[in-house]
N, C-alpha and C positions, 0 to 999 in steps of 0.2 A: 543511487545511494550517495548522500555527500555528508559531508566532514562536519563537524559543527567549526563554525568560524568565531573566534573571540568578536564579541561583541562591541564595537566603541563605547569607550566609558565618556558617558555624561555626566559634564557636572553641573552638579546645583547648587544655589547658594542655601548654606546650611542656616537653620533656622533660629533666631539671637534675639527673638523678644519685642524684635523692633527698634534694637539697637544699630548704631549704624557701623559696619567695619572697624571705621577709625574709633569708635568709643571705643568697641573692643579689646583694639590694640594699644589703645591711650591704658587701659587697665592690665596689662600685660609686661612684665619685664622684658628690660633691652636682649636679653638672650633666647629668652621663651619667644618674643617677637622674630631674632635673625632664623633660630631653628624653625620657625614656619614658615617662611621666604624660602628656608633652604629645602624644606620638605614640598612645599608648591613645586618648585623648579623639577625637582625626582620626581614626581607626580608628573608631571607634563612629560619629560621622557618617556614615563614608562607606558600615558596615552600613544606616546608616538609608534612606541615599540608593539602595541596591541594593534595599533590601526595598519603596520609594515606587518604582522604576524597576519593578521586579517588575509590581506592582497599576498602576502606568500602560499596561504594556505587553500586559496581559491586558485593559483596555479596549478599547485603540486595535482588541487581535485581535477580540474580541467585535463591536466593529462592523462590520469589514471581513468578520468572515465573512458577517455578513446581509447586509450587498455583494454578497460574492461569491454568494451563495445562485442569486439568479435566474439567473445566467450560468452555475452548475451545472446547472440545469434547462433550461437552452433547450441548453448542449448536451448532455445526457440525450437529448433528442427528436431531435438531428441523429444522434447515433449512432444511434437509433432504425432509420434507414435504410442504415444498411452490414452486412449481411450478415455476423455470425460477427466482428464487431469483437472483443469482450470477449476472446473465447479468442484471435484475434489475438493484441492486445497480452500477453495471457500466457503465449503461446509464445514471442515474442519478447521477452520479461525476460528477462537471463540467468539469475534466481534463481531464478525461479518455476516457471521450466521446466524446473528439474532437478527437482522436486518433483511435476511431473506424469509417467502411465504414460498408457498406449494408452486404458485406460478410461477414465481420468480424462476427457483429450482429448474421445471422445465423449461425454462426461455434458456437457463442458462447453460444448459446441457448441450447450447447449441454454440457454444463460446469458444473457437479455439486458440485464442492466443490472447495473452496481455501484456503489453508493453509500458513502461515508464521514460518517458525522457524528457531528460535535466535540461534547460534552456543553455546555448553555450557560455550565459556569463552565470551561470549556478542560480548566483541570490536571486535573479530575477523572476523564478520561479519552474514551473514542472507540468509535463503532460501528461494523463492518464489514458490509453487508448484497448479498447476493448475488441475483439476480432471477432467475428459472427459467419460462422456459413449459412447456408441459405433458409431461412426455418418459417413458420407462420404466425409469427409473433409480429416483426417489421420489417422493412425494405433493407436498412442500412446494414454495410457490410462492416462498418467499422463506425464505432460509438467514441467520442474522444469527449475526455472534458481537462480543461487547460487552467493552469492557476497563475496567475501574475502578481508581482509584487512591483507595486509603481515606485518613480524617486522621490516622492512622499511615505512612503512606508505602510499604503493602501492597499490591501490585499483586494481584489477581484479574479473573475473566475466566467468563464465563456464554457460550453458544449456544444455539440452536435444536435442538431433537432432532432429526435427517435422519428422515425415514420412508421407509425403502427399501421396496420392493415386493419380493416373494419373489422373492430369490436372485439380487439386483442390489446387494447390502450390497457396496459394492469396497473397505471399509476390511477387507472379512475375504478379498474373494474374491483378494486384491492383499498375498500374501507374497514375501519376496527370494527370486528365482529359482535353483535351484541356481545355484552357479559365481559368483555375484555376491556381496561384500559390501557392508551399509549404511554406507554412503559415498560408494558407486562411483555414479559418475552418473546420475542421475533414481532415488538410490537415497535416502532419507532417515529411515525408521523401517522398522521388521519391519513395522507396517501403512505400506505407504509411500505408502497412497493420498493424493494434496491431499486429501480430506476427513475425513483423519485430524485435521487440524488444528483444527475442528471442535468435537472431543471430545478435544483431547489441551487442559489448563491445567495442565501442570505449567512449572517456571522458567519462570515469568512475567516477570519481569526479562527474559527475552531472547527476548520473540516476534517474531525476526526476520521472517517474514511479515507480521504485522500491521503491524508498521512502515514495510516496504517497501510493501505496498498505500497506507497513510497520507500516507506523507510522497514517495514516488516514483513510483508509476504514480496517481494519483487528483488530483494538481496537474497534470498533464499528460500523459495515456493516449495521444496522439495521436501523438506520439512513438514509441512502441515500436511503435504501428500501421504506422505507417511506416517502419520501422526494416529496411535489405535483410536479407533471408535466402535465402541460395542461390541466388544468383542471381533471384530471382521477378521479374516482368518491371514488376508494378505497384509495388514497394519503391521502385524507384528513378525513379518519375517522381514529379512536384512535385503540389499538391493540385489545380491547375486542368487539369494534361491527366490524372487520376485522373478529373474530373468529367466533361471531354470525353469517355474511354474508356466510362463508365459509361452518359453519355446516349448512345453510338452516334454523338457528333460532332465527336468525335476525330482522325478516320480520313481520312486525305493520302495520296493513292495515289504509290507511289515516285517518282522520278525517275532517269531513266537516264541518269546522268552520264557514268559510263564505258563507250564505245563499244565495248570489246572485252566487256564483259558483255554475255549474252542473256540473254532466260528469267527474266530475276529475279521472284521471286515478292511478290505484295503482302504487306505485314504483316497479319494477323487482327488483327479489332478481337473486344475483349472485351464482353460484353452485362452489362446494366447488371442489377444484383442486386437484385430486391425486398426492401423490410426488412420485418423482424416487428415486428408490434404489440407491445408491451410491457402484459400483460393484469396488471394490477397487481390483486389480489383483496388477502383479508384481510391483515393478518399477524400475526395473532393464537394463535401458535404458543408451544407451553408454553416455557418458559426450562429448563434444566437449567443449576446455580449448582453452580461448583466447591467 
């Protein structure tokens, strides 16, 4: 997660008809002329003071993210234990979930961890990396796709090659269904698989996904975790009767207040969900560079 940084202000020469400066200033009074000398000069300080604001403010983020580093990591391993979290919370984005299809869903059930990390000089850009146990969709145990911002102000963008296993490829097996066009929901390219995204780096400038994992579900995943959908019964309980539910000690057998009811039946308690180990091997996965 980082900081929005003030911008360097560029100037431009403001647009005068085709008149050149000095006529400008040839039509201008000797006072009206010194007040805009003196107003350039303030101008130029206050570039300087936004470009020192800039490089202070990429400090203070540089530390705070090694801050924050270890409290990424210990909740890494808490998620570690809720069952099916990851694809959770991406069902329940509203954006992300128009981007997923049926298959997508199972592939992704097999996802257990997501990471983001900021490059150490921030602006330079950000990684995305996806964690996979072992499933039969493809080989890779860890899916990464990387964004760079050059000393030109060229956005580019490299991934992971997918290694699908014979004839589980769902960026080809996942075309727009008759009767559907691309647009129409959870519709978003001819290959409209999530894992088209992948291997699509074209306009770069607007990788709305990767910015939405960056800057909105990866600050706070726990959120959409929990966030009601249809009615589900565990949405809408709070985190400690989730934990009650889970260890099996949750569970208040009714009370019969109302005397003209009979027969009322107890509530089902729900059993508490082993989590998967997070088998983290190499990742040492060739790069494909746009």
């Amino acid at each position: 997660m980082s900081t929005q940084v003030p911008a360097k202000v560029r100037k431009e020469e403001p647009k005068n008809n085709g008149q050149k400066k000095e006529e400008i200033e040839g039509e201008l009074s000797n006072d009206t002329q010194e007040a805009i000398r003196e107003i350039d000069n303030v101008q130029s300080e206050i570039d300087e003071l936004n470009e020192k604001a800039s490089e202070d403010i990429l400090h203070v983020e540089q530390k705070y993210n090694k801050l924050r580093q270890p409290h990424f990591e210990r909740r890494a391993k808490l998620i570690e234990k809720i069952q099916n979290f990851w694809v959770t919370v991406f069902l329940n984005h509203p954006q992300v979930s128009m981007l997923l299809n049926e298959d997508d869903e199972e592939a992704l059930l097999y996802m257990t961890k997501v990471e983001v990390q900021e490059f150490e000089d921030i602006k330079s850009g950000y990684r995305i990396k996806l964690h996979f146990t072992q499933n039969p969709y493809f080989e890779n145990d860890v899916i990464c796709k990387e964004f760079h911002l050059n000393d030109t102000g060229d956005p580019t963008s490299k991934s992971t090659p997918i290694r699908w296993k014979p004839g589980k490829d769902l960026t080809k097996l996942n075309k727009v269904p008759p009767g559907l066009k691309p647009g129409d929901k959870r519709q978003h390219t001819e290959n409209e698989s999530f894992f088209s995204w992948f291997t699509d780096h074209s306009e770069m400038g607007a990788d709305e996904l990767g910015e939405v994992v960056k800057e909105d579900i990866w600050p706070n995943p726990l959120q959409y975790y929990m966030m009601p959908t249809g009615g589900d019964r565990e949405s809408d309980l709070g985190l400690d009767e989730l934990d009650d539910i889970e260890s099996g000690e949750g569970e208040d057998d009714e009370d019969d207040d109302d005397e003209d009811e009979e027969g009322g039946d107890d509530p089902e308690g729900d059993d508490g969900d082993d989590g998967e180990d997070v088998d983290e091997e190499g990742e040492g996965e060739d790069e494909e560079e746009n």
